[in-house]
Backbone and ligand atoms as CSV (ligand in chain L), in Angstrom:
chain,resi,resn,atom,element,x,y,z
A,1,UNK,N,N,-34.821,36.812,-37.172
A,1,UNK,CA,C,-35.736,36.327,-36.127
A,1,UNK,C,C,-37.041,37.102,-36.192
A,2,UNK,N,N,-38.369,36.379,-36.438
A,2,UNK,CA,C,-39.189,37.020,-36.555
A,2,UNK,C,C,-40.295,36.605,-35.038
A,3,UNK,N,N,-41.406,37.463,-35.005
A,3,UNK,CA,C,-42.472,37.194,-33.794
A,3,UNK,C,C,-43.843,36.162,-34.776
A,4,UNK,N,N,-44.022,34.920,-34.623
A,4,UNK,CA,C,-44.832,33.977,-35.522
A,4,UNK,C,C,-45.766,33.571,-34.645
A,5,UNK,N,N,-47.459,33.850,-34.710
A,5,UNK,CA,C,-48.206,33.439,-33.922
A,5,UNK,C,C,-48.683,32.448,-35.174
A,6,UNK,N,N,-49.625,31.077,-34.647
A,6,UNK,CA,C,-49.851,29.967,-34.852
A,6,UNK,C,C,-51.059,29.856,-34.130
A,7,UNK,N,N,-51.784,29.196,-35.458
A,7,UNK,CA,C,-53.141,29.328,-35.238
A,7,UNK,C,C,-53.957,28.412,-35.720
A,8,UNK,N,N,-53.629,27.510,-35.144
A,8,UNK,CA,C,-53.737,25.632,-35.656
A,8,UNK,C,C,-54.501,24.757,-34.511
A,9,UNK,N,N,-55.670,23.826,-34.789
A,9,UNK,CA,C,-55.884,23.232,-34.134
A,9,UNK,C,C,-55.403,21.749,-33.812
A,10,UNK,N,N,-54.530,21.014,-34.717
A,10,UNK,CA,C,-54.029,19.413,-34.987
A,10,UNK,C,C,-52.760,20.405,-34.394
A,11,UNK,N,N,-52.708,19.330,-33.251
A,11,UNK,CA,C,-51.469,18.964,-32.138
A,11,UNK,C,C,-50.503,18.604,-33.036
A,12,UNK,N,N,-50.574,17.668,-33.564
A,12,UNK,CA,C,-49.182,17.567,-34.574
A,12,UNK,C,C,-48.500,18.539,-35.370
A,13,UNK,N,N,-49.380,18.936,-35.967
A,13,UNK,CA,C,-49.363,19.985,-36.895
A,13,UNK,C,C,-48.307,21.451,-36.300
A,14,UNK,N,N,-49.355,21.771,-35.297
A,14,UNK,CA,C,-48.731,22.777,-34.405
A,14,UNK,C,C,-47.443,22.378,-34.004
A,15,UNK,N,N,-47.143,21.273,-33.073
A,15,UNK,CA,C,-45.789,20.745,-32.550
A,15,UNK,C,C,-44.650,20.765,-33.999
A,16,UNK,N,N,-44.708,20.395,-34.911
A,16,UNK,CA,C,-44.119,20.636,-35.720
A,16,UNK,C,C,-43.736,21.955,-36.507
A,17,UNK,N,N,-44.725,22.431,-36.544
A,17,UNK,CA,C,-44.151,24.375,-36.956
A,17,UNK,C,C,-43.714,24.781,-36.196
A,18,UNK,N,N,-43.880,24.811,-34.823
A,18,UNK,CA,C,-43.470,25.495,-33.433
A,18,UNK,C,C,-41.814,25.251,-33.907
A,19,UNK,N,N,-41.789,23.674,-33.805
A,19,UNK,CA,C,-40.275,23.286,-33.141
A,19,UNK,C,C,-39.386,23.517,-34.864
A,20,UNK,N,N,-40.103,23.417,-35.855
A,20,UNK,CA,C,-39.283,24.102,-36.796
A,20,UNK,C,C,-38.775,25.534,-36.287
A,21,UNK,N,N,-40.162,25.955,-36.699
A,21,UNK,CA,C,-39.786,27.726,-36.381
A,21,UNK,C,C,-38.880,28.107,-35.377
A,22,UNK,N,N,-38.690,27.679,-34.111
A,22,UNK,CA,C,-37.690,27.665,-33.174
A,22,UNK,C,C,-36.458,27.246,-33.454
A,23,UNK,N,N,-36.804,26.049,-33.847
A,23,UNK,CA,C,-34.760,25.606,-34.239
A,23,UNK,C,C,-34.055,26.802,-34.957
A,24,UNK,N,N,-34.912,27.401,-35.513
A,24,UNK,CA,C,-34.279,28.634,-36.546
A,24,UNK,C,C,-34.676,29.909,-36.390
A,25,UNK,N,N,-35.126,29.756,-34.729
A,25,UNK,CA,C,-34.326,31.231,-34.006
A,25,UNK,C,C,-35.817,31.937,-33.980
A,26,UNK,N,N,-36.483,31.754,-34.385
A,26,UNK,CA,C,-37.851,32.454,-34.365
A,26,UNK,C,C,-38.605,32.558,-33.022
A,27,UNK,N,N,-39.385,33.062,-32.319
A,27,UNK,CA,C,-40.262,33.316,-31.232
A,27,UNK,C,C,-41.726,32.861,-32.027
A,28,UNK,N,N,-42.231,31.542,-31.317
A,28,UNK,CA,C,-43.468,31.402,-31.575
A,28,UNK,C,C,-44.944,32.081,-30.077
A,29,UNK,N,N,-46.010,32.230,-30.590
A,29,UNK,CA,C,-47.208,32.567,-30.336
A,29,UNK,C,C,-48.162,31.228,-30.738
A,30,UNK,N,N,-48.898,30.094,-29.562
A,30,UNK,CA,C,-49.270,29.688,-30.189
A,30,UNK,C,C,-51.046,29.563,-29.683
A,31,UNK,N,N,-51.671,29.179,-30.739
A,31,UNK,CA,C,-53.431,29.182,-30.279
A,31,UNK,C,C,-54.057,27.986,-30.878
A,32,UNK,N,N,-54.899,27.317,-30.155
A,32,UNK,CA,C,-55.435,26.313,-30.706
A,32,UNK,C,C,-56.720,26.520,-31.489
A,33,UNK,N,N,-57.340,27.718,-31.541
A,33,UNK,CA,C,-58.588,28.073,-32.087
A,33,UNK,C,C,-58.663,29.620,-32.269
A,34,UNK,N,N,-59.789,30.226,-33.073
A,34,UNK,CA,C,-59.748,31.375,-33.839
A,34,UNK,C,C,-59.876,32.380,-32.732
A,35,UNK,N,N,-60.846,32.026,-31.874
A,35,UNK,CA,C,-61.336,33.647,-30.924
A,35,UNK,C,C,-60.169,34.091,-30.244
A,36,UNK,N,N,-58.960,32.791,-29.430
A,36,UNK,CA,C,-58.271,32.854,-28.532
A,36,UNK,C,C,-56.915,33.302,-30.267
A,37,UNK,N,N,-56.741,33.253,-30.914
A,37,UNK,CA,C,-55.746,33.594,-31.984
A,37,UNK,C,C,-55.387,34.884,-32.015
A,38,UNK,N,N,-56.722,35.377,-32.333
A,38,UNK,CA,C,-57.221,37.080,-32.463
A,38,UNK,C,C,-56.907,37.527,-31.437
A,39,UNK,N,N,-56.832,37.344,-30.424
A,39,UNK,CA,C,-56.891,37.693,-28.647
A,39,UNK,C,C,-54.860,37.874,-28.829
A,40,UNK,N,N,-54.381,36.895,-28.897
A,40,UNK,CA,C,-53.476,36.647,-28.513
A,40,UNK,C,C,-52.601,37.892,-30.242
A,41,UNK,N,N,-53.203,37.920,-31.502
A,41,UNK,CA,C,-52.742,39.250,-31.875
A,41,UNK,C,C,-52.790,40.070,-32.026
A,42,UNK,N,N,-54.170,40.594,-30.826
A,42,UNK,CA,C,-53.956,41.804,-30.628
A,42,UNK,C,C,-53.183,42.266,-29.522
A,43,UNK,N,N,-52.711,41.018,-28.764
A,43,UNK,CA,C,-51.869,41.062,-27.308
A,43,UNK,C,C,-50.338,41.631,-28.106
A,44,UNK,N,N,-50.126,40.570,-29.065
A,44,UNK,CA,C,-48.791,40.446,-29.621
A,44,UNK,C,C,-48.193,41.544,-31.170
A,45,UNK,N,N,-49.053,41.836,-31.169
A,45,UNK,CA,C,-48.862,42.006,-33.030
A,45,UNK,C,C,-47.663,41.569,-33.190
A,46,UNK,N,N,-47.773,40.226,-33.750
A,46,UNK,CA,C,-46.991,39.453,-34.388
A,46,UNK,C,C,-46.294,39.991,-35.743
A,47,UNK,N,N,-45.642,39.611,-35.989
A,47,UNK,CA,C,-44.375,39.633,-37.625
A,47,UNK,C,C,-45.608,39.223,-38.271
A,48,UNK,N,N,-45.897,37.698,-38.084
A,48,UNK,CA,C,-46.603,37.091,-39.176
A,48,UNK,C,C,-47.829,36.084,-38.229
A,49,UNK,N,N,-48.621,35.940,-38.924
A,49,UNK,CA,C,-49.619,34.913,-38.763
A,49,UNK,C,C,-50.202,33.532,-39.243
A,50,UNK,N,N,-49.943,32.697,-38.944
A,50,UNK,CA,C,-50.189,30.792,-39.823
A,50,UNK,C,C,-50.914,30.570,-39.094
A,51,UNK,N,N,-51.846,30.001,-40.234
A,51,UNK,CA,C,-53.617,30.277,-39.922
A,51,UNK,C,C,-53.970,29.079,-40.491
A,52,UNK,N,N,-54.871,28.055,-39.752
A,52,UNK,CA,C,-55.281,26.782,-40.080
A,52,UNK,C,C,-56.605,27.752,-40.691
A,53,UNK,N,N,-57.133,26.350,-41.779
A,53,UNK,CA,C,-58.551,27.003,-41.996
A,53,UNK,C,C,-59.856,25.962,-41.531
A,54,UNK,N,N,-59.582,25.191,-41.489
A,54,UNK,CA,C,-60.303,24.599,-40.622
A,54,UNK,C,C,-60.394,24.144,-39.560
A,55,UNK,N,N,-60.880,24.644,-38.548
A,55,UNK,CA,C,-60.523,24.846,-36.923
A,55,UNK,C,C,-62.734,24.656,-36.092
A,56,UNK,N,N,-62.483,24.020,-35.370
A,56,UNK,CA,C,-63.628,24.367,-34.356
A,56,UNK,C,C,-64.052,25.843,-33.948
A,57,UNK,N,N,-64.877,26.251,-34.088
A,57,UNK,CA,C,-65.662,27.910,-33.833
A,57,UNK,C,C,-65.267,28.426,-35.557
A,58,UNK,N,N,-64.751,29.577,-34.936
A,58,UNK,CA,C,-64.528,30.491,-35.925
A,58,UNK,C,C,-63.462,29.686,-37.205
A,59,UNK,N,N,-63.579,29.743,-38.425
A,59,UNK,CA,C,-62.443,29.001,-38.872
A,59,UNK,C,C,-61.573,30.135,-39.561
A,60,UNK,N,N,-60.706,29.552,-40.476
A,60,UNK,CA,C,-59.382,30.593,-40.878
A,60,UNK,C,C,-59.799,31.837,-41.947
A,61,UNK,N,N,-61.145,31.318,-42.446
A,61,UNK,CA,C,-61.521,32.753,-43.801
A,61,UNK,C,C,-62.313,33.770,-42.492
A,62,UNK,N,N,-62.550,33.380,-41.228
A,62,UNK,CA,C,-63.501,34.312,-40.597
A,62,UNK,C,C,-62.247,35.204,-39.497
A,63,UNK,N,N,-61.385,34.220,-39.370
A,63,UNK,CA,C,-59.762,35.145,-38.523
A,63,UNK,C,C,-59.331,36.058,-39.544
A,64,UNK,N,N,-59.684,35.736,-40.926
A,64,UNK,CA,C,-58.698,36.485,-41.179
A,64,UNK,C,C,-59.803,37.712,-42.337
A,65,UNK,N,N,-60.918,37.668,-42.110
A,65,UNK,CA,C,-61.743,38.568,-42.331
A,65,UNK,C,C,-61.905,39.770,-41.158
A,66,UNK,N,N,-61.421,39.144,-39.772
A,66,UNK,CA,C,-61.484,40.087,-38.920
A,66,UNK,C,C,-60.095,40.730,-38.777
A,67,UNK,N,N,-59.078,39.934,-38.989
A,67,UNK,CA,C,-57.366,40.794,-38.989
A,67,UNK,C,C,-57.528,41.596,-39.739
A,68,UNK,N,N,-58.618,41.669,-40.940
A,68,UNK,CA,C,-57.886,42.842,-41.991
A,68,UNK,C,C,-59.083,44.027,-41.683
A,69,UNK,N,N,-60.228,43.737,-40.755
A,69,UNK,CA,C,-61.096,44.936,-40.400
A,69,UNK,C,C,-60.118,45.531,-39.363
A,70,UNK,N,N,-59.633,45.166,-38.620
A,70,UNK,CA,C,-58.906,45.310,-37.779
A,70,UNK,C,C,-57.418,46.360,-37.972
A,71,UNK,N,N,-57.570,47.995,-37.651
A,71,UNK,CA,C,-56.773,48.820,-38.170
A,71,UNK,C,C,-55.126,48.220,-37.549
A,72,UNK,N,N,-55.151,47.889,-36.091
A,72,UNK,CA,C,-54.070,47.666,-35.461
A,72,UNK,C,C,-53.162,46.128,-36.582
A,73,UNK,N,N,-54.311,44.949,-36.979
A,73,UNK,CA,C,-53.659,44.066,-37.561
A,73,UNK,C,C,-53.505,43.956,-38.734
A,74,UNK,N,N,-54.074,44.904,-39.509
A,74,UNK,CA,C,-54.626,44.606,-40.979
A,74,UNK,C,C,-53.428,44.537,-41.840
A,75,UNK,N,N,-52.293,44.825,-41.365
A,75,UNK,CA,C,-50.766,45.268,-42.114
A,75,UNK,C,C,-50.252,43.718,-42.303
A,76,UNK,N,N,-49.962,43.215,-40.911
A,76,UNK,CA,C,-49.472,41.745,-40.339
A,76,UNK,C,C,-49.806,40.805,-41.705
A,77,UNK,N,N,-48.675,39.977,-42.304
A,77,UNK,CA,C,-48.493,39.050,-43.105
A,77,UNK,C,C,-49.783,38.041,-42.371
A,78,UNK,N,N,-50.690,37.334,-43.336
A,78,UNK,CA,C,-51.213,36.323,-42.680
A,78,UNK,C,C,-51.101,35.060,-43.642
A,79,UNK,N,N,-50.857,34.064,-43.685
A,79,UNK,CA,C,-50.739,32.733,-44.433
A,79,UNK,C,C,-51.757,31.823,-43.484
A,80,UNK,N,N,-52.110,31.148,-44.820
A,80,UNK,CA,C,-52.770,30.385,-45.139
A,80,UNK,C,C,-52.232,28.205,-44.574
A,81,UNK,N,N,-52.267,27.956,-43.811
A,81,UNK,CA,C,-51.173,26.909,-43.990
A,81,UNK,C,C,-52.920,25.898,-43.945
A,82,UNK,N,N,-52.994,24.977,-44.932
A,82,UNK,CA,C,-53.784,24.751,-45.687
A,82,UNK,C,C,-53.867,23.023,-46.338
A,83,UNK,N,N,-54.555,22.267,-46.261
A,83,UNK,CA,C,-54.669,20.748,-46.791
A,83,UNK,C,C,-55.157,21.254,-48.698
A,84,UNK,N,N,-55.835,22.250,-48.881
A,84,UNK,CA,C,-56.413,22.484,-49.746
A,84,UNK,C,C,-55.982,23.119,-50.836
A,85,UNK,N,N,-54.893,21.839,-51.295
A,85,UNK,CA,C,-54.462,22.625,-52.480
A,85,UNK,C,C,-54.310,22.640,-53.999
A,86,UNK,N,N,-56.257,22.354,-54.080
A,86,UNK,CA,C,-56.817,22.236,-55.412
A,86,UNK,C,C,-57.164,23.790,-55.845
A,87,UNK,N,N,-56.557,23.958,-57.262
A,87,UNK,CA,C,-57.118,25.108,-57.925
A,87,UNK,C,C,-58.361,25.997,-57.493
A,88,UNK,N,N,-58.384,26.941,-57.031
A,88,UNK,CA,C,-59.964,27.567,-57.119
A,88,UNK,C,C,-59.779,28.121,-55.337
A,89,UNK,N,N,-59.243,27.111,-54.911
A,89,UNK,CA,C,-58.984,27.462,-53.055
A,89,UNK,C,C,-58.062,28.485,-53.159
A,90,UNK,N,N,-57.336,28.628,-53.938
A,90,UNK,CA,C,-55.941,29.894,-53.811
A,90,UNK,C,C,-57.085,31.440,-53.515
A,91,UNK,N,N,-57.933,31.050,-54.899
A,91,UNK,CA,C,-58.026,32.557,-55.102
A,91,UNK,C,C,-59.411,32.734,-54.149
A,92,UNK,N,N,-59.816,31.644,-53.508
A,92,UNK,CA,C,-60.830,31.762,-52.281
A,92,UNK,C,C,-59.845,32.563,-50.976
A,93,UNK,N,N,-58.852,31.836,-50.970
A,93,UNK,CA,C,-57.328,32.197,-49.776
A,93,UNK,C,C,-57.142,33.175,-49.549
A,94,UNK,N,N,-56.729,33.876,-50.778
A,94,UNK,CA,C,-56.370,35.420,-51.281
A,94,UNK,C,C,-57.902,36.527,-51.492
A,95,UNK,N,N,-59.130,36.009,-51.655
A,95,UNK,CA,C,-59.821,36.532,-51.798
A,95,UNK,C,C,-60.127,37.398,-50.243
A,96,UNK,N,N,-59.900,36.330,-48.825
A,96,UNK,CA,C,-60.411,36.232,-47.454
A,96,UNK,C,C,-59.658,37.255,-47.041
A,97,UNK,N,N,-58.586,37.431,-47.481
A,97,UNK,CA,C,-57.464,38.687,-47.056
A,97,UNK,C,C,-56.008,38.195,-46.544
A,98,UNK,N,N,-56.142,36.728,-47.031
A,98,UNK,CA,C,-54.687,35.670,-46.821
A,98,UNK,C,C,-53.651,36.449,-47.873
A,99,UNK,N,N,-52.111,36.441,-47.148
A,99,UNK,CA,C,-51.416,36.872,-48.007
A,99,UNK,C,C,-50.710,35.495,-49.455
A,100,UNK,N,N,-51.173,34.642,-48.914
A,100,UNK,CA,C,-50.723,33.177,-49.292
A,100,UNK,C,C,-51.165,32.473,-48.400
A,101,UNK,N,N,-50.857,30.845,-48.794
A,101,UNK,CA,C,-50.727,29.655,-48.774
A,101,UNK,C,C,-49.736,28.893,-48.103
A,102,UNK,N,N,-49.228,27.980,-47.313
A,102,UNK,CA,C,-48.199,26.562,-46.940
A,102,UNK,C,C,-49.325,25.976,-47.285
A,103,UNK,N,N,-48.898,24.870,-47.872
A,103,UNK,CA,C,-49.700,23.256,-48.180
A,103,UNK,C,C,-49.321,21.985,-47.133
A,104,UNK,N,N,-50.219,21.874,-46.360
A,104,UNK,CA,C,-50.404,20.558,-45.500
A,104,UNK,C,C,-49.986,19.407,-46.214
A,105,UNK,N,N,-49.136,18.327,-46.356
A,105,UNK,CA,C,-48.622,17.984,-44.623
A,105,UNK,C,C,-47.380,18.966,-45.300
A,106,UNK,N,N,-47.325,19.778,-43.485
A,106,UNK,CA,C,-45.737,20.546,-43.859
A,106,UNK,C,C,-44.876,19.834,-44.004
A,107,UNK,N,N,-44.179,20.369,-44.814
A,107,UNK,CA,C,-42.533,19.796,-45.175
A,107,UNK,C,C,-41.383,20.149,-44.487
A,108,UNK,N,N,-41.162,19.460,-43.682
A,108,UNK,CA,C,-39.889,20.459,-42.763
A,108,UNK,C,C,-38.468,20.815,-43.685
A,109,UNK,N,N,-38.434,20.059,-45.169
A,109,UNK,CA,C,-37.414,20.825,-45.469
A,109,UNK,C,C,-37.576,22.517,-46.260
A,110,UNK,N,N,-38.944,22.478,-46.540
A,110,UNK,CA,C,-39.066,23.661,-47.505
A,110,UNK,C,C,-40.088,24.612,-46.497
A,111,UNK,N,N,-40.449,24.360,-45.480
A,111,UNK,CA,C,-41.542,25.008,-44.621
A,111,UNK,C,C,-40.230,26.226,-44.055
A,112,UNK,N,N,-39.313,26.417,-43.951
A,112,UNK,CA,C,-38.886,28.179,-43.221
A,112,UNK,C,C,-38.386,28.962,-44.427
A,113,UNK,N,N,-38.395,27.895,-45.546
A,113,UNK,CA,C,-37.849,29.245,-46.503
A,113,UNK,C,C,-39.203,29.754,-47.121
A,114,UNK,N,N,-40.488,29.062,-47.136
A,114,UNK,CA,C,-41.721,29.327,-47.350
A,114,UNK,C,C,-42.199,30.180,-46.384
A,115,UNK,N,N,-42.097,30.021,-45.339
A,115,UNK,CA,C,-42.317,31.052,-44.197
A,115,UNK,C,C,-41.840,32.863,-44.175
A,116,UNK,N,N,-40.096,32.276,-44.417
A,116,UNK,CA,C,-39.733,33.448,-44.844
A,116,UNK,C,C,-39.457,34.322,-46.256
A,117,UNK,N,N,-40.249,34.036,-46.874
A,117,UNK,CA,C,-40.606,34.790,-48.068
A,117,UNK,C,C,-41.959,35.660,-47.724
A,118,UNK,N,N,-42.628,35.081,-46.205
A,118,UNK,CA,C,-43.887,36.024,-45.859
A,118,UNK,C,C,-43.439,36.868,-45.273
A,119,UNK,N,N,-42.420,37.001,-44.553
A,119,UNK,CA,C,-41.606,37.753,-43.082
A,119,UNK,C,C,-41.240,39.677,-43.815
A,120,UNK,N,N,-40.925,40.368,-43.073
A,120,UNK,CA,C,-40.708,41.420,-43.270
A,120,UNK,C,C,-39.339,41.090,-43.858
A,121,UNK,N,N,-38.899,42.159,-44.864
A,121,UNK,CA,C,-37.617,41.787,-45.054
A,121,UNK,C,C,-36.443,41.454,-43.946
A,122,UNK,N,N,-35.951,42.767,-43.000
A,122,UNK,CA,C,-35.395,42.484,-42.145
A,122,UNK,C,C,-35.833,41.534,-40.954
A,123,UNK,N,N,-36.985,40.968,-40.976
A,123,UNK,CA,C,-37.261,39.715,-39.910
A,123,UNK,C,C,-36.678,38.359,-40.904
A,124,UNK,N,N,-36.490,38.250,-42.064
A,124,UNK,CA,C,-35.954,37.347,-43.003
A,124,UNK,C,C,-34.412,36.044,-42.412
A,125,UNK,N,N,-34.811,35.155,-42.234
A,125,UNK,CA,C,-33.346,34.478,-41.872
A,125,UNK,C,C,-32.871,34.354,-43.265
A,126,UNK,N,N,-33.152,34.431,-44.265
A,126,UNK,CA,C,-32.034,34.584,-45.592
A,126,UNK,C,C,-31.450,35.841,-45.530
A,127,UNK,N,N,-31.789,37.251,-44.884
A,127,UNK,CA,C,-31.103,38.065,-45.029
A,127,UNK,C,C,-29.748,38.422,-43.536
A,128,UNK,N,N,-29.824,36.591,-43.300
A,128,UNK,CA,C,-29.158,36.467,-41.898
A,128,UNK,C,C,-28.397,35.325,-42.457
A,129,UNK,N,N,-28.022,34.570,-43.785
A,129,UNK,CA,C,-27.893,33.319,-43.748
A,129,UNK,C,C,-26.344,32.680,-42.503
A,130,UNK,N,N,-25.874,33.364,-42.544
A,130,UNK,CA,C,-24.654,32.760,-41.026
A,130,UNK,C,C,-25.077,32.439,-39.916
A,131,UNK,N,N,-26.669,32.888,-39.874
A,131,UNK,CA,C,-27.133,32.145,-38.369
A,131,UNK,C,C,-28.776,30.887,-38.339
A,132,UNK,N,N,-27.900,30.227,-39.731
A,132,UNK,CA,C,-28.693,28.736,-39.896
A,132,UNK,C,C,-27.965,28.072,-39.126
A,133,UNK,N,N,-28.572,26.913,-38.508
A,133,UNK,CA,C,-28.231,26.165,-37.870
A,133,UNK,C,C,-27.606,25.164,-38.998
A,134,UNK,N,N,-26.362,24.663,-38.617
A,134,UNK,CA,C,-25.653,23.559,-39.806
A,134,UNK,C,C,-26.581,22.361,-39.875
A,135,UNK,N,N,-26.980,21.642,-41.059
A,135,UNK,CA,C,-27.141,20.794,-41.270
A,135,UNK,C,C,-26.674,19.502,-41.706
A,136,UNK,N,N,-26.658,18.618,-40.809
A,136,UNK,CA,C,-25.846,17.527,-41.498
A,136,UNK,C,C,-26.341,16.377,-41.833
L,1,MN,MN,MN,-57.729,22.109,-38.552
């Protein structure tokens, strides 16, 4: 179980990571825009951070130019969850201080094991696998 703030402006988008991330035990944080994101991790210091990059105000290369000035957040996993996934954007991603990438539209079958490959080890639900929810 990890602490996952969300930092997405498309309602859909958000409603869908939320209620993934929850079915599978996680605590979400969520923000519809960059200033109120930042606010809410320095309230929280979150496990991890999923970061739209294109958002109204501030967008996702300028959140996450300030998480890593930022001594209290600069540690915190931040991903990239992203429409943009032509060559050349990765190493723009990674350049901003993103630890990675999710590729838009999420996939709800491959979006928590993608998630948790960002997670601290022990925040990891693979290093929990008996408390997946069964799938049928
Ligand atoms: Mn957006």
């Amino acid at each position: 179980m990890a602490r996952i703030l969300i930092i997405e402006d498309n309602p859909a988008n958000m409603q869908l990571m939320v209620y993934l991330l929850r079915a599978f035990g996680h605590q979400t944080f969520e923000s519809p825009e960059g200033e109120a994101g930042l606010k809410t991790a320095h309230q929280e210091t979150p496990d991890l951070i999923l970061c739209d990059l294109q958002m109204p105000g501030i967008d996702g290369y300028e959140v996450a130019r300030r998480i890593r000035l930022e001594p209290r957040l600069k540690l915190i996993s931040l991903v990239a969850v992203t429409a943009y996934a032509m060559a050349g954007d990765r190493e723009k991603v990674l350049a901003a201080g993103f630890n990675g990438y999710i590729s838009k539209p999420i996939n709800p079958e491959s979006f928590l094991g993608q998630v948790d490959t960002f997670l601290p080890p022990d925040k990891r639900l693979s290093s929990s696998s008996s408390n997946f929810p069964s799938r049928t």
